[in-house]
C-alpha positions in Angstrom: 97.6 80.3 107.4 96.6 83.6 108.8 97.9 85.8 112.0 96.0 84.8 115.1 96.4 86.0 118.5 95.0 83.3 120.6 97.5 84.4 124.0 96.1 87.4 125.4 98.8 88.0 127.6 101.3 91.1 126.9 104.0 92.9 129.2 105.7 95.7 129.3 109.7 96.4 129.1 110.3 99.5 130.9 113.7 100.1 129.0 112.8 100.1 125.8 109.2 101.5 126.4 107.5 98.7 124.4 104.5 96.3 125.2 105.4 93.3 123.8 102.9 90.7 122.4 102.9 87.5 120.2 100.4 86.1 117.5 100.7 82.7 115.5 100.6 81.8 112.2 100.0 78.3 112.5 103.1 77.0 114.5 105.1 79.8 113.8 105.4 82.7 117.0 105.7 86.3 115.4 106.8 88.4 117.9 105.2 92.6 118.3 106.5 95.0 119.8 105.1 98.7 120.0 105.9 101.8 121.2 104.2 103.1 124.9 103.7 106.2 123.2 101.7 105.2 119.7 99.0 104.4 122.4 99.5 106.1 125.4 100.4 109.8 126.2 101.3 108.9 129.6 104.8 110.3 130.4 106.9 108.0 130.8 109.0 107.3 134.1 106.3 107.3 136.3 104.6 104.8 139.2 101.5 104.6 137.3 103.0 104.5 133.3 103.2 100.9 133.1 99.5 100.2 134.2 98.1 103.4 131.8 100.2 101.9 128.9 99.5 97.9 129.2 95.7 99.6 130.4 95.8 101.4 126.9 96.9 98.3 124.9 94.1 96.2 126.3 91.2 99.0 125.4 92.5 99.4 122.0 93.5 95.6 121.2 91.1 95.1 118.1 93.0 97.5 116.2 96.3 97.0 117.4 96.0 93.4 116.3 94.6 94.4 113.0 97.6 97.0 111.9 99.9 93.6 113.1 97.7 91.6 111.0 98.2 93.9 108.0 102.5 94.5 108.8 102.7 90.6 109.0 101.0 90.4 105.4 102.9 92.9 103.9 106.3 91.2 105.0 105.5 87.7 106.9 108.9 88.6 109.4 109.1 86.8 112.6 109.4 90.0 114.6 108.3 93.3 114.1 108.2 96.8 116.4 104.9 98.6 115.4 105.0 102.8 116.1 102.5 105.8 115.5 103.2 105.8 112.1 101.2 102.1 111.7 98.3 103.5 113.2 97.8 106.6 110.7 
């Protein structure tokens, strides 16, 4: 089966500075994390952080799904923490 991402819904964990998301492969959850700042340079720490960064992961979703489309092929692991580096 292939990586879908039928659940819209993602959240942010202020300690780790991560939005975390999920995508399926068939019945199986795969879990994402990525770093706040491989799509945001908002600093971090701040009132408004959490809204730019979950505000940044919703513009730029298309793409963020595609480079955890492409980590999931490479590997097929059941959780995976994407950074700048994927994005290059």
């Amino acid at each position: 089966m292939s990586l879908t991402f039928p659940n819209l819904s993602r959240s942010y964990d202020e300690a780790s500075r991560r939005i975390r998301f999920v995508g399926y492969d068939g019945m199986s959850q795969i879990s994402f994390f990525i770093d706040a700042a491989a799509i945001s340079g908002a600093p971090p720490g701040t009132a408004t952080a959490e809204a730019t960064y979950l505000a940044a992961f919703d513009s730029a979703v298309g793409p963020i799904h595609d480079v955890a489309r492409n980590a999931y092929a490479r590997t097929g692991k059941s959780m995976y923490v994407l950074t700048a580096a994927d994005f290059r």
